[in-house]
C-alpha positions as CSV (number, residue, x, y, z in Angstrom):
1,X,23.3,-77.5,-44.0
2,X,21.1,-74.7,-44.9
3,X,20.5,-71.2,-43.4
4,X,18.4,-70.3,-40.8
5,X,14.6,-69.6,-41.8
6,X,14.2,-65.6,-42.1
7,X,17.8,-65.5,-43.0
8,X,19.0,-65.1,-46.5
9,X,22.5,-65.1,-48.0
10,X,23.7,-62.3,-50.5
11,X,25.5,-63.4,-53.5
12,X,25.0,-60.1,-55.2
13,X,25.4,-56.8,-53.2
14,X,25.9,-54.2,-56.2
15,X,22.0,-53.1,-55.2
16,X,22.6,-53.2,-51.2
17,X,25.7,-51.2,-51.7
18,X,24.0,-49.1,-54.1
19,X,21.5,-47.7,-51.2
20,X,24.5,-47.6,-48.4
21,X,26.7,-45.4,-50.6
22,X,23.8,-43.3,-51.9
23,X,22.1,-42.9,-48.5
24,X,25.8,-42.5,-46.7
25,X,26.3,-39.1,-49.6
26,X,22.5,-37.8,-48.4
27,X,23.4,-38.2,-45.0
28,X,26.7,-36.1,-45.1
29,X,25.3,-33.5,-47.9
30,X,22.8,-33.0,-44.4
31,X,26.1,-32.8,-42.1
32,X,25.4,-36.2,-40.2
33,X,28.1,-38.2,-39.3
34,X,28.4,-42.3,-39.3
35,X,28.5,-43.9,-36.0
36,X,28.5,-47.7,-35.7
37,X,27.0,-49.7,-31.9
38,X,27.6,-53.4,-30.8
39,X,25.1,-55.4,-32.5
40,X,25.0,-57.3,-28.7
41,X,23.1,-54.8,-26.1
42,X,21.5,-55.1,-22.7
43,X,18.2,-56.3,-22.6
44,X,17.3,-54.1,-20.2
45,X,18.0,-51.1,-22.6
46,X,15.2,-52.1,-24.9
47,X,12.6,-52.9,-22.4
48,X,13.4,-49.4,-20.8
49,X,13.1,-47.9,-24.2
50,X,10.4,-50.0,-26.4
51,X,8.2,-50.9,-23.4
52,X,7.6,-54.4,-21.9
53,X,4.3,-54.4,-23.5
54,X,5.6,-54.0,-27.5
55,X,5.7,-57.1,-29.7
56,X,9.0,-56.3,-30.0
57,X,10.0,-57.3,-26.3
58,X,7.3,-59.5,-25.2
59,X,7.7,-61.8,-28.3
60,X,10.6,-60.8,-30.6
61,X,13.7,-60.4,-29.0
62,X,16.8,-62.7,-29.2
63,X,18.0,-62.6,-25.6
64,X,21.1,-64.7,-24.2
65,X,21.2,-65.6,-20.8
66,X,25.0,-65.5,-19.5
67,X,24.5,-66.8,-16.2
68,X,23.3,-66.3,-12.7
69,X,25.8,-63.6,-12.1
70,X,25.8,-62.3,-15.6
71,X,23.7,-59.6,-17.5
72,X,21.0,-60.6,-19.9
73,X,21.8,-59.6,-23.3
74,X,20.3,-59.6,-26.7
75,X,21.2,-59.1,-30.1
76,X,19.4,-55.3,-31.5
77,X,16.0,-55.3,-32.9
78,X,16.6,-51.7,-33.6
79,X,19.3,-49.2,-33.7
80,X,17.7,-45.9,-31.7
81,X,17.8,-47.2,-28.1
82,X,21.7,-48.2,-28.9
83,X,22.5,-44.8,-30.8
84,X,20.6,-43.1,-27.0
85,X,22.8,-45.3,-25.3
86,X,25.9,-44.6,-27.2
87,X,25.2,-40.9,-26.5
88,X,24.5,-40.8,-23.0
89,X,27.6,-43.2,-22.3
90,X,30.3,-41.5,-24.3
91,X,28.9,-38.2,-23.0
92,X,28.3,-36.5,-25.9
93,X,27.8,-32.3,-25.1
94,X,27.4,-30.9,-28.4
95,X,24.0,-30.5,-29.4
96,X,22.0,-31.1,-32.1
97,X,24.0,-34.7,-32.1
98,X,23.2,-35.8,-35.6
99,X,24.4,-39.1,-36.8
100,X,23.5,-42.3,-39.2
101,X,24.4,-46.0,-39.1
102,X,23.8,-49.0,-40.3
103,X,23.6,-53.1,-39.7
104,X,21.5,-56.0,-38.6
105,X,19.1,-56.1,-36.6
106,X,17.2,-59.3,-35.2
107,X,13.5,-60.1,-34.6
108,X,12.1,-63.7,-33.7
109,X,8.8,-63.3,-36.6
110,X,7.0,-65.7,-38.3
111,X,8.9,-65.0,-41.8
112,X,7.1,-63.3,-44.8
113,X,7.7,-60.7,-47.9
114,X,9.5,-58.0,-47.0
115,X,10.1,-59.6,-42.8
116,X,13.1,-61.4,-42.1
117,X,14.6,-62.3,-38.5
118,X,18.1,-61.0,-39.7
119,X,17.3,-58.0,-41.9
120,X,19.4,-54.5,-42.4
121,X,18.9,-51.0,-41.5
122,X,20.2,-47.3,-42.1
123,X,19.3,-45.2,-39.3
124,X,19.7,-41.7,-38.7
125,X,18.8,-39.8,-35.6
126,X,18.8,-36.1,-34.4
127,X,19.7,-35.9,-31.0
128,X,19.0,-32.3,-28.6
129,X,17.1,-30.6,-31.1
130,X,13.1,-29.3,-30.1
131,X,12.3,-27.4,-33.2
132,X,9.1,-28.9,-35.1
133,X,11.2,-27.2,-38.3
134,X,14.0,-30.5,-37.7
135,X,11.1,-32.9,-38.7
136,X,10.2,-31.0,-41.8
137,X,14.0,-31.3,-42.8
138,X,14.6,-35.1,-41.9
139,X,11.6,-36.2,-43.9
140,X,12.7,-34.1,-46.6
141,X,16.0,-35.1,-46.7
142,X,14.6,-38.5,-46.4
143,X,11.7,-37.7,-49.5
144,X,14.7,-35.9,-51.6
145,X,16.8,-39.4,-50.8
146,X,14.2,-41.7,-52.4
147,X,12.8,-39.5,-55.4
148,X,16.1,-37.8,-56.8
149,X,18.7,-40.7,-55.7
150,X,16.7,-43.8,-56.1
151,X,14.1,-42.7,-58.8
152,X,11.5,-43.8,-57.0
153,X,8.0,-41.9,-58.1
154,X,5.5,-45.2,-56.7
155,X,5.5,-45.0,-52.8
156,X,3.5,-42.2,-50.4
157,X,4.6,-40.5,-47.1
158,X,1.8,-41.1,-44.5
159,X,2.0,-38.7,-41.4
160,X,0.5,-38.5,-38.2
161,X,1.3,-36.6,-35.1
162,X,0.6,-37.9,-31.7
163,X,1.2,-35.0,-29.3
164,X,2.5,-34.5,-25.9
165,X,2.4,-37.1,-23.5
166,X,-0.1,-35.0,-21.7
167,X,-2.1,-34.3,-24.8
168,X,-2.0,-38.5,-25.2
169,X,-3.2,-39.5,-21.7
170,X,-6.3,-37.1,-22.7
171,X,-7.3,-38.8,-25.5
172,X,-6.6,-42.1,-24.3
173,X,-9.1,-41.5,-21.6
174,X,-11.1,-40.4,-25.1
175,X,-10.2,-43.4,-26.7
176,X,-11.1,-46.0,-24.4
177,X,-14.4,-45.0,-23.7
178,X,-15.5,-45.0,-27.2
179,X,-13.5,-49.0,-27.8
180,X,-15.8,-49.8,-24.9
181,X,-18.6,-50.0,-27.3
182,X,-17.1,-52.0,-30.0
183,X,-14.3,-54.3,-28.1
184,X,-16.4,-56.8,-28.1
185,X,-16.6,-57.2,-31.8
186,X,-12.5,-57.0,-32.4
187,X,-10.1,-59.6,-32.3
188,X,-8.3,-61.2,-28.9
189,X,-5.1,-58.9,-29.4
190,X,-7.3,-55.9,-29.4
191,X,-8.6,-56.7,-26.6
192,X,-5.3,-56.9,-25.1
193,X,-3.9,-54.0,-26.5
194,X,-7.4,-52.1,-25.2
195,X,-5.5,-52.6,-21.5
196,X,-1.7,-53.0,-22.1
197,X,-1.0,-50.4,-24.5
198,X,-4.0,-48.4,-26.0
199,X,-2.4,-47.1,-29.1
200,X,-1.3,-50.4,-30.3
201,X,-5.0,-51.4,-31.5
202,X,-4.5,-48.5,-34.5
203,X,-2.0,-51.5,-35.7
204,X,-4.0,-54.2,-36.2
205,X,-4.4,-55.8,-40.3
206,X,-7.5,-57.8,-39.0
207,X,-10.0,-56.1,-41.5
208,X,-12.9,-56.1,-39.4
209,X,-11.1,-54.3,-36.3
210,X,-9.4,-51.3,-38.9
211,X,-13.6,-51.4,-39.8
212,X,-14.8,-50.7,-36.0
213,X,-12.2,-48.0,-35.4
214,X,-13.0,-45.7,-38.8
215,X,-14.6,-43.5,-36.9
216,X,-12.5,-43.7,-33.2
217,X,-11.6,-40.2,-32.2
218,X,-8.8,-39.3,-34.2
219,X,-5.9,-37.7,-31.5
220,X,-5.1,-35.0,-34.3
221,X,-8.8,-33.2,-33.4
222,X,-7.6,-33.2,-29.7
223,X,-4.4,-31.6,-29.4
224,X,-4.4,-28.3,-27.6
225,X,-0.3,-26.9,-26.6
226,X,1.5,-28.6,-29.7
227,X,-1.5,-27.9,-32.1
228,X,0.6,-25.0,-33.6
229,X,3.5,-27.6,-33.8
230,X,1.5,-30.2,-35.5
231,X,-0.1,-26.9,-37.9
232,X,3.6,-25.7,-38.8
233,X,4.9,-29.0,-39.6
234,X,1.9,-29.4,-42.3
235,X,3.2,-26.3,-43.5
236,X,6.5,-26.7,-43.5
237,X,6.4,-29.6,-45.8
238,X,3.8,-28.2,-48.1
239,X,6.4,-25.2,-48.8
240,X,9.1,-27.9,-49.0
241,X,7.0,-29.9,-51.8
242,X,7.2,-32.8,-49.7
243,X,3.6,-34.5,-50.7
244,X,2.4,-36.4,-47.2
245,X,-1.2,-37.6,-46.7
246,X,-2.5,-37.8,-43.0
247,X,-3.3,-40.9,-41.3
248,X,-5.0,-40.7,-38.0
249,X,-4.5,-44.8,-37.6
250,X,-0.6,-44.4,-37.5
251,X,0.8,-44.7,-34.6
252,X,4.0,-46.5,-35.1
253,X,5.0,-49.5,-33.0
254,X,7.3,-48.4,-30.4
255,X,5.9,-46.6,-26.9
256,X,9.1,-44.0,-27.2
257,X,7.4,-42.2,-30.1
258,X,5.4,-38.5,-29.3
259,X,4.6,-35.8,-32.1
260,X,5.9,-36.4,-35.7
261,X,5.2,-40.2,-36.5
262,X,6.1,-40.9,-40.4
263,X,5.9,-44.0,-42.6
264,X,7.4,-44.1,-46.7
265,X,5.0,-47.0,-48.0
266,X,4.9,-49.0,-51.3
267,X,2.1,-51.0,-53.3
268,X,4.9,-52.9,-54.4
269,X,5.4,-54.5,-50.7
270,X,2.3,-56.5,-49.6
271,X,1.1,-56.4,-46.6
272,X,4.5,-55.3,-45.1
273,X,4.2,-52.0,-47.2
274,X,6.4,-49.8,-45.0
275,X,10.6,-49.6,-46.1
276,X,10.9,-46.3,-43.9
277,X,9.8,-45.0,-41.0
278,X,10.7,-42.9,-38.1
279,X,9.6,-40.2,-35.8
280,X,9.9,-37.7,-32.7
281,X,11.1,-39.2,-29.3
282,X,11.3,-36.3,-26.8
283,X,11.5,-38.1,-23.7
284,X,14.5,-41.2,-24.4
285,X,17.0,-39.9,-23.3
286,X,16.1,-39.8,-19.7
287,X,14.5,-42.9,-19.7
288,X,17.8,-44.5,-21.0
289,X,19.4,-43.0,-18.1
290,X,20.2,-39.9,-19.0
291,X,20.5,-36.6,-16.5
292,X,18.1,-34.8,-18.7
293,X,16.3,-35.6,-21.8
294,X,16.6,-34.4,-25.1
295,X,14.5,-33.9,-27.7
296,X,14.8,-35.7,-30.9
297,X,13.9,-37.4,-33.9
298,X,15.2,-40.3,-36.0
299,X,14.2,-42.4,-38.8
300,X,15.0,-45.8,-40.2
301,X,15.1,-47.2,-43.8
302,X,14.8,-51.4,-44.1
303,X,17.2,-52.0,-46.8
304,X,15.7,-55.7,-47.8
305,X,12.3,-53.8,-48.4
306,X,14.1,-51.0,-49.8
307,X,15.7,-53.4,-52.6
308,X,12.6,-54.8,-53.5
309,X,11.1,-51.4,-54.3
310,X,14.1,-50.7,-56.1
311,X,14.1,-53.9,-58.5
312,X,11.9,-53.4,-60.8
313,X,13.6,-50.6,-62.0
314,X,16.9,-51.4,-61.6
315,X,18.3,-51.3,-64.8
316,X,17.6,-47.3,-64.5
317,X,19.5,-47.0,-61.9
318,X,23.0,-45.7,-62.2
319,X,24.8,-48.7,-60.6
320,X,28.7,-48.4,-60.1
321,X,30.1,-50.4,-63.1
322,X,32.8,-52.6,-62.1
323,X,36.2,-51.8,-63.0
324,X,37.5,-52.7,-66.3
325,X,39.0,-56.7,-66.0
326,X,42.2,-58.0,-67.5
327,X,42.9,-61.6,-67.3
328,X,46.4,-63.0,-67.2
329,X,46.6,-66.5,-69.2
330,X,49.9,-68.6,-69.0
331,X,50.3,-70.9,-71.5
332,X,52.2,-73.6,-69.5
333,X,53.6,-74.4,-65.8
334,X,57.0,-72.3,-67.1
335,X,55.0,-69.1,-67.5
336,X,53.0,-68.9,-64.1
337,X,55.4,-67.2,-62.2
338,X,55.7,-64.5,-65.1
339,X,51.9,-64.0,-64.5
340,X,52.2,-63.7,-61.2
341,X,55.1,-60.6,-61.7
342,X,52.7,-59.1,-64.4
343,X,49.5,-59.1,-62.1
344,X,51.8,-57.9,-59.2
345,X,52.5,-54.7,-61.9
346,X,48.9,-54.5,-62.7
347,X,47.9,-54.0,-59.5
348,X,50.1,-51.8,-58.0
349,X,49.0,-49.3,-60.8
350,X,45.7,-50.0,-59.6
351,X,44.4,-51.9,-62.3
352,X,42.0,-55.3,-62.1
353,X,42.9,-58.4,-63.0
354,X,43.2,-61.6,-62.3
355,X,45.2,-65.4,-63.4
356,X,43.8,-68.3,-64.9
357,X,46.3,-71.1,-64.1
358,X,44.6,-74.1,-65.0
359,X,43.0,-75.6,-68.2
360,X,43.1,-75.3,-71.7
361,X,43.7,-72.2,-73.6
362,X,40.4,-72.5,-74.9
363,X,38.9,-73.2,-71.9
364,X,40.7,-70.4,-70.0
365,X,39.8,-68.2,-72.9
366,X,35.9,-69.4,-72.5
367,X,36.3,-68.6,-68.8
368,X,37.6,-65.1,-69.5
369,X,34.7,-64.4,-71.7
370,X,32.4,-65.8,-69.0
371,X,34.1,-63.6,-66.2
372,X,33.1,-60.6,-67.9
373,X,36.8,-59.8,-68.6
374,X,37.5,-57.0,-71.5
375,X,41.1,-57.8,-72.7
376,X,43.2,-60.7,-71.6
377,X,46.8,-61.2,-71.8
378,X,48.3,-64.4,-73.2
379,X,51.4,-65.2,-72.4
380,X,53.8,-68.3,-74.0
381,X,57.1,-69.4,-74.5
382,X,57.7,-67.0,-77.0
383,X,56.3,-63.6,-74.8
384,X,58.3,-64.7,-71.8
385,X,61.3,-64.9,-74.5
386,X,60.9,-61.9,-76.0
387,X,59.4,-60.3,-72.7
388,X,56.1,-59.2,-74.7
389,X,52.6,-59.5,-74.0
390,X,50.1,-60.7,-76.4
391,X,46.9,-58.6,-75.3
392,X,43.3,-59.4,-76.7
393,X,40.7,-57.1,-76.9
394,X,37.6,-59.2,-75.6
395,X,34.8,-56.9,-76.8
396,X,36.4,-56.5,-80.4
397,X,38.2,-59.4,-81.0
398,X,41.6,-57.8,-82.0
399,X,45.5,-58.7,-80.4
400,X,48.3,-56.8,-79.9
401,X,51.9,-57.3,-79.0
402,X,53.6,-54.8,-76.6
403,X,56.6,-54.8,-74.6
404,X,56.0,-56.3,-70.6
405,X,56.9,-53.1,-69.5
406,X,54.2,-50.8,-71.6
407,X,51.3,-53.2,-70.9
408,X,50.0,-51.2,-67.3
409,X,50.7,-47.9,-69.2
410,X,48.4,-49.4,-72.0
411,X,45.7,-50.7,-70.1
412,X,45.1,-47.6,-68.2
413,X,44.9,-45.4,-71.4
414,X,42.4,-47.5,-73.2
């Protein structure tokens, strides 16, 4: 049996819990707090949310079908519609609500570098909070996050700001008169888009429709009541040294998004070049089903794409080292039990080890080794006589003999 294509198993998760722990200490050093959602949620919440006409609910969702009386459910392809959810249904008061979490999340893509169908996400979100000054903050908490903590020094921060709803029926009206002329030259998903959802055509990699829209009216040169917002912002970040270059083109994925859109991009990624992204939602919460919506913003980091940016320099990362291991090795059947009195010792002083019970002493010594063990402890006839340990330095190569009693003491010190 294998795993399931877009799926992959993780043998090693120093580096994954490397960017939990380190984006976990960001996240509190910026007074959020860690929530957790179902990874099963109404499928109705994301087509409320996303909009029926994303890729993301017309073609990607895993839904489950529970019967003719029951709801339809899915398993998340993102984390903001729960974290709305979880906030309008446990009636949460105090505002701004800022909080992070993290999981899977599940698409149904066509499986490439850097895209998965199970893949993993941190998300944080500012919830009841209208000042243009909290997207200066998240994206510099976020900027701060991957330069200081992570090391990284390759990537960009491309920003875009797509106004007021109001602002954006205008230029769509803008928009669509000037694709009229050149719709007929882009791909059939344009086309599509054109009708279903405007925007959406700014996302297309087909190099000959990103050629026809180079000079589209860019929504940035039509903004009139958040102009100021969009001006301060700009500002904002410029005072923050937050380095940003402005891309007319981005206009994220999702139909919640108005104002601040954001993407962290890599060379390193392909195609797939975004590992964060994120941006101001102002009217969710009432689409969710809230009394009255509240203005926000959130942001999410893929942690798969993350990880790849991260490996090549991985060895400059300051990794947590694991905890210094002793291994136990009885000499025969008679002094098993001895180990297993010692290792109970060991750790209740909270000390890491572990018992080789089977093979030779060469062997077991060759496993130790292999195991990455730095003493181990032999014990025979004569240590369980004498109730001494024979402890072996694995680095150096020296033994020493020591009462039972002193070994926890000794291993702590050294």
């Amino acid at each position: 049996m294998n795993k399931i294509k877009g799926t992959q198993d993780f043998i090693d998760l120093q580096l994954f819990n490397f960017i939990i722990d380190k984006a976990r200490q960001q996240c509190e050093q910026y007074n959020f707090s860690e929530i957790a959602t179902p990874i099963l949620e109404p499928t109705e919440l994301f087509k409320r949310s996303l909009g029926t006409e994303t890729d993301v609910v017309s073609k990607e969702m895993y839904t489950v079908n529970t019967g003719p009386d029951g709801d339809n459910i899915c398993l998340r392809p993102e984390a903001t519609a729960s974290t709305i959810r979880a906030f309008i249904e446990n009636s949460i008061q105090h505002t701004p609500w800022k909080v992070f979490s993290w999981g899977a999340m599940f698409r149904h893509e066509r499986p490439q570098k850097g895209r998965y169908r199970q893949f993993h996400q941190f998300n944080l979100e500012v919830i009841g909070s209208n000042a243009i000054a909290e997207d200066a903050l998240c994206i510099k908490m976020l900027d701060s996050l991957f330069s200081d903590s992570f090391g990284l020094s390759e990537y960009a921060l491309i920003i875009n700001f797509l106004g007021t709803p109001e602002e954006r029926h205008a230029y769509v009206v803008i928009l669509d008169k000037y694709l009229d002329g050149v719709i007929d030259k882009a791909c059939k998903t344009c086309a599509v888009r054109k009708v279903s959802n405007i925007l959406r055509v700014f996302d297309c990699k087909n190099e000959t429709c990103q050629s026809l829209y180079k000079k589209a009216p860019k929504i940035i040169d039509h903004l009139t009541e958040s102009a100021e917002e969009w001006q301060q912002l700009q500002e904002q970040l410029t005072l923050l040294s937050v380095s940003y270059t402005i891309d007319p083109k981005l206009v994220r994925g999702l139909d919640y998004y108005s104002k601040t859109v954001f993407e962290f991009v890599s060379s390193n990624l392909g195609s797939q070049n975004a590992f964060c992204g994120g941006g101001r939602y102002n009217n969710l919460v009432k689409t969710i089903g809230g009394k009255e919506d509240q203005p926000s913003i959130g942001a999410s980091i893929g942690i798969e794409r993350l990880m790849m940016v991260l490996e090549p320099i991985k060895d400059k990362l300051a990794l947590p080292q694991p905890a210094a291991l002793t291994i136990l090795i009885p000499l025969a059947v008679e002094q098993q039990t001895l180990a297993l009195l010692i290792a109970q010792n060991l750790h209740t002083h909270k000390l890491s080890c572990d018992i080789l019970f089977e093979g030779s002493v060469k062997s077991m010594m060759r496993k130790a080794n292999k195991m990455g063990a730095t003493y181990t402890v032999l014990l025979g006839s004569d240590e369980q006589v004498t109730r001494t340990a024979t402890v072996k330095n694995m680095i150096t190569g020296t033994e020493e003999k020591m009462d039972q009693t002193k070994l926890a003491q000794y291993l702590k010190k050294v």
